[in-house]
N, C-alpha and C positions, 0 to 999 in steps of 0.2 A: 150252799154257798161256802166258799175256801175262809178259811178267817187267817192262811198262813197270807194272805198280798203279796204274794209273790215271793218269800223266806221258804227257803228249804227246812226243815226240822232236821236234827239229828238222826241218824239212824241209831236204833238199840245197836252194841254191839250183839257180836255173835258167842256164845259161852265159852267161856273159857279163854278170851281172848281180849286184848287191852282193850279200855274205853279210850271213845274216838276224840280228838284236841279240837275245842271247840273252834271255830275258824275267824279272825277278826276281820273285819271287812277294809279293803285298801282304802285310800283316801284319794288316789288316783288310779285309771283303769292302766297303767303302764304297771304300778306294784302290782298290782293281781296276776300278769303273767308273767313277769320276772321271779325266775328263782331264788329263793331268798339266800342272799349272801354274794349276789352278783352285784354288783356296784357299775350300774351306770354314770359317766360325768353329764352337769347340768347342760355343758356348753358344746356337745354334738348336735351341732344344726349341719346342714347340707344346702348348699348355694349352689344357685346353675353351674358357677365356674370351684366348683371343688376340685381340687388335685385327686387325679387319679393315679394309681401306682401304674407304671408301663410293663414291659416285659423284664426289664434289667432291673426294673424297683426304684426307677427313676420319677419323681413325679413330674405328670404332665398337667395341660391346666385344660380340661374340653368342657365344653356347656353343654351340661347333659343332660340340660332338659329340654333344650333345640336341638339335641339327637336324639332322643326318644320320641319328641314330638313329630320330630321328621320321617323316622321309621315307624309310627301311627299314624299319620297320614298317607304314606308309600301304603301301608299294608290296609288301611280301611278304600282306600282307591281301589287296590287289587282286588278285595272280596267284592266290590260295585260291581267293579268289571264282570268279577266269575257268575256273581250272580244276575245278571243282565246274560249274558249266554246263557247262562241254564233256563232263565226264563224262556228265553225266544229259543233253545231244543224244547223246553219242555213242549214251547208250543207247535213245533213244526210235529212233533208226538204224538198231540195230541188231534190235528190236523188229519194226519197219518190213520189213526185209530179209527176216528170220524170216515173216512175214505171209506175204510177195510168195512168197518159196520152199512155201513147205507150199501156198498157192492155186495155183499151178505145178506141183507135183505132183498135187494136187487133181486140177487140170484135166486133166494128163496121162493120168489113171488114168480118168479118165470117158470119155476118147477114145479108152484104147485096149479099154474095154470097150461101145464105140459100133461100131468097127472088128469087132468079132467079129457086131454084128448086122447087117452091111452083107449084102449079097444082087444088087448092080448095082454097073458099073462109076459109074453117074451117082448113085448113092446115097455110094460111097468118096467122087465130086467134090465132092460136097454137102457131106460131113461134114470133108473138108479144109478146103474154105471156111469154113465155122460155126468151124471150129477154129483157123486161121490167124486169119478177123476177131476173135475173141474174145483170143486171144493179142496183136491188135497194139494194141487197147486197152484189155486191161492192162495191154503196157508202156509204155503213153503213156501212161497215168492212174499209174501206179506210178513213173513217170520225173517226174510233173510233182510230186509227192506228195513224192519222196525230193529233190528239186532245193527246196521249198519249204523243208522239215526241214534242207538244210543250208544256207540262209539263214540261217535260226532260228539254230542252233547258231554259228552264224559271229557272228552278231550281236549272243546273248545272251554267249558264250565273251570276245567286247574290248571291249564294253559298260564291263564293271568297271575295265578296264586302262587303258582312254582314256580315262575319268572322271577316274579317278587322275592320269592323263598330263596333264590339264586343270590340275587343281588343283596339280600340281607346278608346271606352268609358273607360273601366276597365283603361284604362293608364292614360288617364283625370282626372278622379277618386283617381286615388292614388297620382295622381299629385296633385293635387287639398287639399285632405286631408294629403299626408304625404312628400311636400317638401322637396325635396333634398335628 
């Protein structure tokens, strides 16, 4: 069991080297990361409608916490959005995948009920062949299929997000150049 509760102890110095200044503890968690000899004033509060400096350093008067709030709503709608598409590509994926395996097995089971009626060595090479070319374009038609699908899903999934991302900037922008 610790008997420090939570107290850090001093470290020994290292020889030859000053001892360490004991540390007093703030009395507020703002003095603990204030550097000592920075002088905050008591009366910086910040009100919805704070003046903001403009481009020219004019102050303007915007409520900025019904514009933050509005651009945290704008932008948590957008991620609903991206991720409701990426669910439903995920699922048409995984749909897709489901397809590819059960015609895989399909095929498998046709081949190895083809194998039982073989009767020649150059009848097994045939039925290798048919069964090899049939397998490699499936998965080149099923490769080119799932590679399209995750276009799709890539595209429709930040479609929503970079529309948003759009319109934040242009609103920053005009924010920024034509307060208030």
């Amino acid at each position: 069991m610790m008997g420090s509760k939570g107290r850090r102890a001093l470290r020994t110095p290292a020889p030859g080297a000053a001892p360490a200044e004991a540390e007093v503890p703030a009395e507020n968690p703002i003095e603990a990361v204030r550097p000592i000899g920075q002088h905050i004033p008591a009366d910086t509060s910040v009100s919805p409608t704070t003046p903001v400096a403009g481009p020219v350093g004019t102050p303007t008067s915007i409520a900025c916490s019904d514009v933050f709030a509005d651009f945290g709503r704008q932008n948590f709608k957008a991620l609903i959005q991206s991720q409701t598409a990426l669910a439903r590509g995920l699922e048409a994926l995984s749909a897709e995948i489901t397809g590819l395996a059960l015609s895989g097995i399909d095929a498998a089971t046709r081949a190895a009920t083809d194998v039982l009626a073989v009767r020649t060595f150059a009848d097994a090479l045939e039925l290798n062949a048919g069964f090899t070319r049939r397998n490699f374009d499936t998965l080149i038609g099923s490769s080119a299929k799932l590679s399209e699908l995750g276009v799709k899903v890539a595209t429709e999934a930040s479609q929503p997000i970079l529309s948003q991302l759009g319109k934040d900037w242009a609103r920053a922008a005009r924010l920024a150049l034509w307060p208030g």
